[in-house]
KOLGU-295345 format. One line per 8 residues: number of its first residue (from 1); for each residue x, y, z of N, C-alpha, C. Coordinates in Angstrom, 3 decimals, decimal comma. Atoms other than C-alpha are relative to their C-alpha. Layout:
KOLGU-295345
NUM = X:Y:Z:X:Y:Z:X:Y:Z | ...
This chain:
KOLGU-295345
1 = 0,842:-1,163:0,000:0,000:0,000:0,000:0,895:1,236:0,000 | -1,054:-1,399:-0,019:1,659:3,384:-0,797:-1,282:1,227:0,072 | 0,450:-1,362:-0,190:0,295:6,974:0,388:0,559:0,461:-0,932 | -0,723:-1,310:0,571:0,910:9,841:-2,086:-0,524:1,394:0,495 | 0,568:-1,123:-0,859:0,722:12,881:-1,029:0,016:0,964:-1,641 | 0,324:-0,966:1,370:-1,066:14,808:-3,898:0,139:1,767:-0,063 | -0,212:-1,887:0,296:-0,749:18,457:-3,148:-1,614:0,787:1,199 | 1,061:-0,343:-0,712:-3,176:20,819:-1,054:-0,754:1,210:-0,967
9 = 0,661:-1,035:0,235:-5,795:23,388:-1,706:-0,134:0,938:1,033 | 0,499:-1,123:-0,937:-7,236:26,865:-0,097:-1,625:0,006:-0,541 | 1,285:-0,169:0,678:-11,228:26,965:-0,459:-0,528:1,173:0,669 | 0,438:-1,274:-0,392:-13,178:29,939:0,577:-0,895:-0,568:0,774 | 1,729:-0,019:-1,157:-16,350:30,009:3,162:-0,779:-0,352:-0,820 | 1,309:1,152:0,632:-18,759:27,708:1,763:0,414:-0,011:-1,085 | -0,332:0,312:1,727:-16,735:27,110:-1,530:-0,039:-1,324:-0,338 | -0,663:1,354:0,445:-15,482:24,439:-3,345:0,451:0,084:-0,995
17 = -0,942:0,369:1,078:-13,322:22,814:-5,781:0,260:-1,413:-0,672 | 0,152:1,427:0,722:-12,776:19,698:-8,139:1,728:0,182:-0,559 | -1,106:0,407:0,639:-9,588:18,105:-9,029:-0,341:-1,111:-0,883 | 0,084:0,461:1,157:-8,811:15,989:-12,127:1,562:-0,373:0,487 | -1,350:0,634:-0,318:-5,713:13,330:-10,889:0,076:-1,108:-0,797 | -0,015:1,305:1,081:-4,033:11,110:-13,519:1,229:-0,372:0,059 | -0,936:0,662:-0,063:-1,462:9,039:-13,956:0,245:-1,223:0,662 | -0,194:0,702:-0,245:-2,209:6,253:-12,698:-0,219:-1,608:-0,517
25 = 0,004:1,034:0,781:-1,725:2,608:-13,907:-1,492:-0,749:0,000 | 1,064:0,808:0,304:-4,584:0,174:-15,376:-0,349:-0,702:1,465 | 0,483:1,403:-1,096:-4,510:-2,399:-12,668:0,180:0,571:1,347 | -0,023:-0,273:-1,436:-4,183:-0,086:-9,296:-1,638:0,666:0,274 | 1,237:-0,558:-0,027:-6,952:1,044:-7,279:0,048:1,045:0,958 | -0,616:-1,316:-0,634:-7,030:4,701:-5,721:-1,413:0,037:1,125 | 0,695:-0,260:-1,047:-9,006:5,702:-2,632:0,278:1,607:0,449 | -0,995:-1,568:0,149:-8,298:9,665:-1,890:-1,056:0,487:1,569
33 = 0,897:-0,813:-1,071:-9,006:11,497:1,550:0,456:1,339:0,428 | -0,411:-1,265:-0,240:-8,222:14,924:3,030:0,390:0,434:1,356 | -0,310:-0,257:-1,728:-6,675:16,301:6,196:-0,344:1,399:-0,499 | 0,502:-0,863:0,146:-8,386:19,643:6,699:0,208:1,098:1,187 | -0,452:-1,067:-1,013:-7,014:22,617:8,623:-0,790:1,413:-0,274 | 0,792:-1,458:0,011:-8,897:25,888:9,886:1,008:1,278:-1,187 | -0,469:-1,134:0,486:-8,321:28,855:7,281:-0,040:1,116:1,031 | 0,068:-1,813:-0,836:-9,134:32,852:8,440:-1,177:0,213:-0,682
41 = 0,880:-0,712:0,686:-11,783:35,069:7,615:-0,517:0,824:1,302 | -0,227:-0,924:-1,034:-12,396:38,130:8,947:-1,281:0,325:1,097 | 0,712:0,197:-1,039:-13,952:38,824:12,201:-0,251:-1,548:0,687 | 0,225:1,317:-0,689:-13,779:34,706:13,387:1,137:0,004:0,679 | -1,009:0,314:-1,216:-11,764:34,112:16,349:0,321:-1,293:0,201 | -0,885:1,116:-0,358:-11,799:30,714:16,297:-0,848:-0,756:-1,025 | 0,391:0,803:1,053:-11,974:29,011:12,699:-0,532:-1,555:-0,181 | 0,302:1,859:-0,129:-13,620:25,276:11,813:0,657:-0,379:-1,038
49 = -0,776:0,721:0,889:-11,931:23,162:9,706:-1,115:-0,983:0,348 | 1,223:1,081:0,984:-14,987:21,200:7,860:-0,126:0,180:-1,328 | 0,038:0,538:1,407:-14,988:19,603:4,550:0,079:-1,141:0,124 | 0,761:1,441:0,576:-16,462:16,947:2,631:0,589:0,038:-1,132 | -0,316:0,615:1,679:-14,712:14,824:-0,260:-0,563:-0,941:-0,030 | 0,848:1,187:0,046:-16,280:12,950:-2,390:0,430:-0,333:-1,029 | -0,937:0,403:0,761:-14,574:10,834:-4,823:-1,241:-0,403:-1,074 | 1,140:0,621:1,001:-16,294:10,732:-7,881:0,235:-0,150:-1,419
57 = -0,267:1,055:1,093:-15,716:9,873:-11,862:1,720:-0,348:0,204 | -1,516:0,741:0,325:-12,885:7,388:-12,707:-0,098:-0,301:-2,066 | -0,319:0,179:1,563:-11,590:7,428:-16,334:0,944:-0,757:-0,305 | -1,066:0,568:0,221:-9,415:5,135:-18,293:0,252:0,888:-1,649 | -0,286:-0,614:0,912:-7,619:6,953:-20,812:0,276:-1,185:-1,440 | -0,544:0,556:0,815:-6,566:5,506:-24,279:1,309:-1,040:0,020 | -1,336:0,835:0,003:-2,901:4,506:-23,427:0,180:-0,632:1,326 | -0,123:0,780:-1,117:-4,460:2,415:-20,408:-0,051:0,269:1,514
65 = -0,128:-0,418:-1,789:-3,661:4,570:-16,959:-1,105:0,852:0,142 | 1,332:-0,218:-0,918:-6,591:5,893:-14,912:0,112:1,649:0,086 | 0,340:-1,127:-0,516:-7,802:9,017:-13,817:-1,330:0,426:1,007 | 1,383:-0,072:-0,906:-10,050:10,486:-11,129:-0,445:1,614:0,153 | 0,474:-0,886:-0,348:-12,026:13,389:-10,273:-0,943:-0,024:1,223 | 0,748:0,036:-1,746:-12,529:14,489:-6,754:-0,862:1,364:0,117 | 1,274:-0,768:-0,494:-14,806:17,024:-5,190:0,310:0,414:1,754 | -0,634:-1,041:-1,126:-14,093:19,348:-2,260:-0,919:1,234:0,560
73 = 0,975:-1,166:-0,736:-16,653:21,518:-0,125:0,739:0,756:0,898 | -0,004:-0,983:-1,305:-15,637:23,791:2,616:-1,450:0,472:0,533 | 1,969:-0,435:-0,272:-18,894:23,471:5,064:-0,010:1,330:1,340 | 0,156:-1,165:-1,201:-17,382:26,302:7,325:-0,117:1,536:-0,272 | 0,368:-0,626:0,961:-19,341:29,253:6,469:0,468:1,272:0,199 | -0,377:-1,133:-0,166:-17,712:31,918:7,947:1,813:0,592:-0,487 | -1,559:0,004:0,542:-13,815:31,300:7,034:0,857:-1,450:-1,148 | -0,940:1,136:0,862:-11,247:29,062:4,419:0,454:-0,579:0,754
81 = -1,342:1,550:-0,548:-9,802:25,825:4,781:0,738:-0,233:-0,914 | -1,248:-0,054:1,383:-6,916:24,706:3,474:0,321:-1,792:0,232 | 0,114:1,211:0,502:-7,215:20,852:2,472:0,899:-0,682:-0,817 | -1,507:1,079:0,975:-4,156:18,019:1,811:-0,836:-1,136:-0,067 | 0,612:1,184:0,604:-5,258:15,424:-0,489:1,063:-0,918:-0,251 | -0,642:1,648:0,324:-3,872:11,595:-0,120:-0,421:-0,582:-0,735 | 0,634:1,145:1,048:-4,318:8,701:-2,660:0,217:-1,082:0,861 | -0,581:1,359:-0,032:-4,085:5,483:-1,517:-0,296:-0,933:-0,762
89 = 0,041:1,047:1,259:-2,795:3,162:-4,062:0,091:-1,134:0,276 | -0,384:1,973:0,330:-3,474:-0,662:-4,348:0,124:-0,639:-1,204 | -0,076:0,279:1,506:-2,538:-2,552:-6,793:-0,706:-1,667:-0,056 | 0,816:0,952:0,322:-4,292:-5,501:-8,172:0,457:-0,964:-0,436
């Protein structure tokens, strides 16, 4: 089982965002979650760090390796979070 560590985002007060992650081979299988830390926004003294992913289409490209598209809320409505996205890869 290998972690990757895909990269983070910043979302705004009740935003969101969609990634599009590829490169990965035919025969593995990806799972993706988020560690989610309080942003700012002004006037909050003491920020939430809430968000919801939700892992949703998987593509196979032409020359065989995979792709996914995730999905990313921020449900805290007064300030940004700033969200690191893992894969975890199995292989088959």
């Amino acid at each position: 089982m290998a972690i990757i560590d895909e990269g983070w985002d910043t979302i705004a007060a009740n935003g969101s965002t969609s990634w599009f992650i590829h490169g990965f081979n035919a025969n593995q299988s990806v799972m993706f979650s988020i560690v989610v830390f309080p942003g700012s926004g002004p006037g909050v003294l003491n920020p939430q760090a809430h968000a919801t992913l939700t892992q949703g289409e998987s593509f196979e490209h032409v020359d065989g390796t995979k792709a996914y598209k995730i999905y990313m809320q921020n449900n805290a409505p007064f300030n940004s979070c700033n969200v690191h996205v893992l894969a975890q890869v199995e292989s088959l």
